[in-house]
C-alpha positions in Angstrom: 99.6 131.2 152.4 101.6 129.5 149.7 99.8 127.6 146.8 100.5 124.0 147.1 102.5 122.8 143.8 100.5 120.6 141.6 102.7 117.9 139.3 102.4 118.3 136.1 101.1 115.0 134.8 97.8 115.8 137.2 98.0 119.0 135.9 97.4 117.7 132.6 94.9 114.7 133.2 92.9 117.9 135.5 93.1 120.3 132.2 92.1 117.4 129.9 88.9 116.2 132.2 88.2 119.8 132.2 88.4 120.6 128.2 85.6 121.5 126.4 84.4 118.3 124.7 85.5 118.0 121.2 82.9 116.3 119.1 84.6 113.5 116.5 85.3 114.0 112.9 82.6 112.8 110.4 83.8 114.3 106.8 86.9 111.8 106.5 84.7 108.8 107.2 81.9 110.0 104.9 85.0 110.6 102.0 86.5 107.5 102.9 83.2 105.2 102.3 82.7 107.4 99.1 86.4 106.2 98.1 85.7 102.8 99.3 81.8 102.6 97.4 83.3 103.7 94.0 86.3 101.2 94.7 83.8 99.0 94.9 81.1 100.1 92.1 84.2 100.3 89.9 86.0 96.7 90.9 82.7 94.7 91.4 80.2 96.3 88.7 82.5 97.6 85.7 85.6 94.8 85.8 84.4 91.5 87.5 80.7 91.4 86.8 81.6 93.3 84.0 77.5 95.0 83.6 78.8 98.4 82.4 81.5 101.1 82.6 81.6 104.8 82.9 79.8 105.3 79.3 78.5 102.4 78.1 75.2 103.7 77.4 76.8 106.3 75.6 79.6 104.4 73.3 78.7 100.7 74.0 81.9 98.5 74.0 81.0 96.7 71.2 84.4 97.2 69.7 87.7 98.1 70.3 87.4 101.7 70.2 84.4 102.1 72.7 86.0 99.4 74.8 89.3 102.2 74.6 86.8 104.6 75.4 85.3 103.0 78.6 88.4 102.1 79.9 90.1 105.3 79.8 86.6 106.7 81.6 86.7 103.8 83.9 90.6 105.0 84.6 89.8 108.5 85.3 86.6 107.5 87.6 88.7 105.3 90.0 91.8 108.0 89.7 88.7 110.6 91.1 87.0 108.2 93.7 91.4 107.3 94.5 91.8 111.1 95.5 89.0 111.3 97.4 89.6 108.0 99.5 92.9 110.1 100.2 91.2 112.8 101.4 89.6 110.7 104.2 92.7 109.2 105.0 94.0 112.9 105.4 91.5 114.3 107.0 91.1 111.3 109.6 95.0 111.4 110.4 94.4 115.1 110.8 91.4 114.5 113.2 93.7 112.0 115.2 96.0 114.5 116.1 93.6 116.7 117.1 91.9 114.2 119.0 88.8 114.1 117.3 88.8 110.5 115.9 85.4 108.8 116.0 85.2 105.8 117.7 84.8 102.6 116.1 80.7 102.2 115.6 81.2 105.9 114.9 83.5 105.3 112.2 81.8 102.2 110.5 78.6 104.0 110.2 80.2 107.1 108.5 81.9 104.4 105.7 78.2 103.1 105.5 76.9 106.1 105.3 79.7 107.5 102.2 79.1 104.6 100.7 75.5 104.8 100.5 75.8 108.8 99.6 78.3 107.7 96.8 75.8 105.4 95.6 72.6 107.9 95.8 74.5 110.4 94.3 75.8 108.2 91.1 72.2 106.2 90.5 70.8 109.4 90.2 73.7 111.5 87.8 74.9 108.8 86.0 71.9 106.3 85.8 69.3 108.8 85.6 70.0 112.2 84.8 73.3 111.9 82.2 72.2 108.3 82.1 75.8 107.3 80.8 75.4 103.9 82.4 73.0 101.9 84.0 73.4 99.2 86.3 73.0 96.3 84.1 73.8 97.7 80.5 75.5 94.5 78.9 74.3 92.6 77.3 71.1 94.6 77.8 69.7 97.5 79.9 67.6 96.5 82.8 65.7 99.2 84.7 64.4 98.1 87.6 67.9 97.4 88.3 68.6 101.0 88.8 66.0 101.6 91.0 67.0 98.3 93.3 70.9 99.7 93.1 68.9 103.8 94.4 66.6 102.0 96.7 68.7 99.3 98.6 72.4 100.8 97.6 71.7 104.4 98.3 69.0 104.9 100.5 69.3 101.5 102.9 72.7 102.5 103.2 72.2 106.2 104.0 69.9 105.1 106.9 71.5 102.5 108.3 75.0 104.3 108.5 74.0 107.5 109.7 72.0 105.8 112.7 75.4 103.5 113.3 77.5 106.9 113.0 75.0 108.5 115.6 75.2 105.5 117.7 78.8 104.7 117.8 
């Protein structure tokens, strides 16, 4: 008996209902919402609000030389938090072709979440460890401000957008 000849566009929609399932990518959405939180620590906090930059606990702009200074620290911060924005965008083109993109919730959660690790991770080095800036360092340094920017900025965030990553 002959073994009836199966076209090939079922023979692909059988092979991918029967694929092992490929669980989505979560590392370029995570690097992406790391890019996009220093984008944002860096636009809103050091250049519109102007409260600090990169050192000013360090060299206070108080003059043209530690304004010089910040800057060119403010330059290679957003250069750093640039490259790793690009990573997500690499890595989540790459997942896309493999068919591992997360879906929308998915994805939204994971910039929450990298946003909220970008912030935990910098309130603690830089405001607290190195303690090269603070939150609010101009005109003067407030420190409950650091703790609101750990509590709210890093952990909220954390929470909420690994719990909208697991949901989406």
């Amino acid at each position: 008996m002959a073994r009836p000849v199966i076209p090939a566009d079922r023979r692909a929609a059988y092979a991918a209902a029967n694929a092992p399932l490929r669980r989505p990518a979560l590392v370029p959405g995570v690097l992406l919402g790391v890019g996009f939180g220093g984008f944002v620590d860096g636009i809103v906090l050091h250049q519109i609000l102007q409260l600090h930059n990169m050192l000013s606990a360090w060299v206070p702009p108080v003059n043209m030389e530690g304004m010089r200074v910040n800057m060119a620290w403010d330059g290679y911060f957003h250069a750093l938090v640039w490259a790793v924005a690009m990573a997500g965008v690499w890595g989540l083109w790459a997942a896309g072709r493999a068919g591992r993109a997360p879906r929308a919730g998915a994805f939204l959660g994971q910039l929450v979440l990298g946003w909220g690790l970008f912030n935990l991770v910098e309130g603690v080095v830089d405001h607290h460890v190195l303690q090269t800036h603070h939150v609010v360092d101009l005109p003067r340094h407030v420190p409950a401000a650091d703790w609101v920017f750990l509590g709210v900025g890093g952990v909220l965030l954390v929470l909420v957008g690994a719990a909208l990553a697991r949901r989406g």
